[in-house]
N, C-alpha and C positions, 0 to 999 in steps of 0.2 A: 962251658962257655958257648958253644956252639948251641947247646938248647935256649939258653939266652936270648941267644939273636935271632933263631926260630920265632921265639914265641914276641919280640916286639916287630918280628916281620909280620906276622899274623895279626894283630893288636892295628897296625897299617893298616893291612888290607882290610880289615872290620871296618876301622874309621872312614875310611876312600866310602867302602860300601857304603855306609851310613848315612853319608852325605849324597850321594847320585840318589838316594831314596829318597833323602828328605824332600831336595829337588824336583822330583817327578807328584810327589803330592802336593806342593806347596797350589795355592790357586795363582792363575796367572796376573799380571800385572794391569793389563786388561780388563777387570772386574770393576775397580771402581768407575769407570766410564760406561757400565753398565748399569749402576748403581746412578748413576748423572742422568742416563737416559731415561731410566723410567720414574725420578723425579721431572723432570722434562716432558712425557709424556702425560703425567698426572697433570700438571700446571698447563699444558695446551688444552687438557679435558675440561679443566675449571673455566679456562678463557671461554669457550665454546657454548660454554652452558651458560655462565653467564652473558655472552652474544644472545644466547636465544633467549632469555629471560629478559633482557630489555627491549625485543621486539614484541615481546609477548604484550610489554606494558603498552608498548607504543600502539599496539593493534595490529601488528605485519605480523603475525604469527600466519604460515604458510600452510602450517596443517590443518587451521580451522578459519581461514579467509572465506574457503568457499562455503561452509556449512554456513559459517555467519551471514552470508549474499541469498543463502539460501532460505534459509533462517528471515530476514528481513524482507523477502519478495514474498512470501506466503504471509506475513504477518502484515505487509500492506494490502494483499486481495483479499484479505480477511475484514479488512477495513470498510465503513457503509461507505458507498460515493455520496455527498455533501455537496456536489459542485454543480446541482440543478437546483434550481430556483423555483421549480413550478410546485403549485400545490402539490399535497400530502408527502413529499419526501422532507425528509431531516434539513432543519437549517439551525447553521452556524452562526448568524448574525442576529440577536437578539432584538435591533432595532425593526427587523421586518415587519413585526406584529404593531407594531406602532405605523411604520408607514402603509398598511391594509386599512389601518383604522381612520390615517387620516383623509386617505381616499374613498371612503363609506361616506365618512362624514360629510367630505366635499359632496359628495352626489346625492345625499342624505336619505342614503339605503341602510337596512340592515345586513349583517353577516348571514339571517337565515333568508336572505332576497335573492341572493346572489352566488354563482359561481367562480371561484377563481379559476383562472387560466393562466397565468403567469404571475407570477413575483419572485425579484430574486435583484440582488442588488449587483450593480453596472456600474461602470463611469462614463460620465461625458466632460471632454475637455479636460481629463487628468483627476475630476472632482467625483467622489461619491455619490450615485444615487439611487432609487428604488426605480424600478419600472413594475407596474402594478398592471394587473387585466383581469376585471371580471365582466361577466354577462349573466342577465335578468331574462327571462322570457322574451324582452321587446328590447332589448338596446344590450349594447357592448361598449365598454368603459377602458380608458388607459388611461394611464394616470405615470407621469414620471413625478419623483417624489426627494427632496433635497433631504441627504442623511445623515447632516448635523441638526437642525432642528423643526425636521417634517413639514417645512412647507411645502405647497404646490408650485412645482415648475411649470409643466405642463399638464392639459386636460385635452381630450378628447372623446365624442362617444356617437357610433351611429348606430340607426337603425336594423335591427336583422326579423326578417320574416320568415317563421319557419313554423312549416303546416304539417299535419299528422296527414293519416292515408283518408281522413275525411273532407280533406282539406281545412281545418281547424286550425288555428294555433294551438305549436303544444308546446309544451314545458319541458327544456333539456333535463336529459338524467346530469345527475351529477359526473366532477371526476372522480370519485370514491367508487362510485357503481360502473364507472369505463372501466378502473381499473382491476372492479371483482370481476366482470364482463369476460376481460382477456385474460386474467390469471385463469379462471374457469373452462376458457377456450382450449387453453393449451396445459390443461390440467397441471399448474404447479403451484406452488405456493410463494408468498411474499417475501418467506425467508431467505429463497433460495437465489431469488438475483434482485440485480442493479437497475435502477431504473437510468434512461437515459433521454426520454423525452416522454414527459408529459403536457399535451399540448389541445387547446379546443381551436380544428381551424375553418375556414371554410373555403368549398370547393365548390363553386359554379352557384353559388348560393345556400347549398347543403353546408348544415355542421356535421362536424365531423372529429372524432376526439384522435390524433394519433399519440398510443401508444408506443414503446418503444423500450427494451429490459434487455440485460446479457444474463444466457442464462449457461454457467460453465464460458467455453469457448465460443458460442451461438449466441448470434444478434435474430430477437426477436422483433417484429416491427407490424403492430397492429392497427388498423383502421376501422375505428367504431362509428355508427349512428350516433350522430347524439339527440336525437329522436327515439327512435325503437330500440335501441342498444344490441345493433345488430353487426354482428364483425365482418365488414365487406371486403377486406382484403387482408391477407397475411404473409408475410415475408420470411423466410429463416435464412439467415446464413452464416 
């Protein structure tokens, strides 16, 4: 009898054991709010990306804002300036070539007569027009020119005397040759700048062609003969 009740005393104490064990391994109750959390942290990671993905679209992406600014300033200095009017640089407005011609015509010169010095289209009074200038050996031409259907607005032309070192009238160089003149002067090339005035003017009765180019960060500024094609004054800054 007595071993009996030994042995379902012992049988107890296994069970009690059994139980404090199971206890101590069970996981804690805890766990599934961990299991919340990192569902939770996946779904703020997706919001996030998709936040940066529709600024991306919109153009506000922050990591490449600047490269783009940067990106866009090089690829406009890249660009010819267009925004001079005078002989031999690039123009934008197709009508030009039409109002040179109708101002030849008025004055009933040919194109190998004559030198242009300006053209490049203006407004006056809010309306489109040409302003046209060339010069012959013996006279100087302007011409403003209406640039819907090339009439003449206005006309103008005087006199210029200009004498070689024999006293002679002589024949201006062109602006093609002013402008090999000064590329020559300051040894570079055409490729490498911007023109920013091409111009035939005159000074106390002398013609005189001034040039004028950026070359890199440097404004060049030349003053040619337009007689002897001689550079009498140069500027850099």
């Amino acid at each position: 009898m007595k071993t009996k009740v030994k042995f379902i005393t012992v049988c107890g104490l296994a069970l009690l054991i059994g139980t404090l064990f199971t206890g101590c391994v069970q996981k804690p109750a805890s766990q599934p709010e961990n299991i919340s959390g990192s569902e939770a942290s996946d779904q703020q990671t997706a919001e996030i990306a998709q936040g940066d993905l529709s600024r991306q679209e919109a153009g506000e992406n922050p990591d490449n804002s600047g490269q783009q600014a940067a990106d866009q300033k090089q690829s406009n200095a890249a660009q010819p300036d267009t925004s001079y009017g005078q002989e031999g640089e690039r123009q934008t407005d197709s009508g030009l070539e039409q109002a040179k011609t109708a101002a030849l015509e008025n004055a009933e010169l040919e194109t190998s007569q004559v030198t242009f010095i300006k053209a490049e289209l203006d407004y006056d009074d809010g309306k489109k027009v040409y302003e046209i200038e060339f010069v012959t050996s013996a006279m100087k031409y302007e011409y403003q020119v209406k640039a819907d259907d090339f009439s003449i607005l206005e006309m103008s032309k005087e006199t210029i005397e200009q004498v070689n070192e024999n006293g002679q009238r002589a024949d201006l160089i062109t602006l093609e040759e002013a402008k090999n003149i000064a590329l020559s002067y300051v040894e570079i090339g055409e490729d490498e700048i911007n023109y920013t005035k091409l111009e035939l003017e005159y000074d106390d009765g002398i013609a005189e062609y001034e040039v004028e180019f950026y070359l890199g960060r440097k404004e060049y500024s030349l003053t040619i003969d337009a007689v002897s094609g001689t550079v009498t004054e140069m500027e850099i800054e």
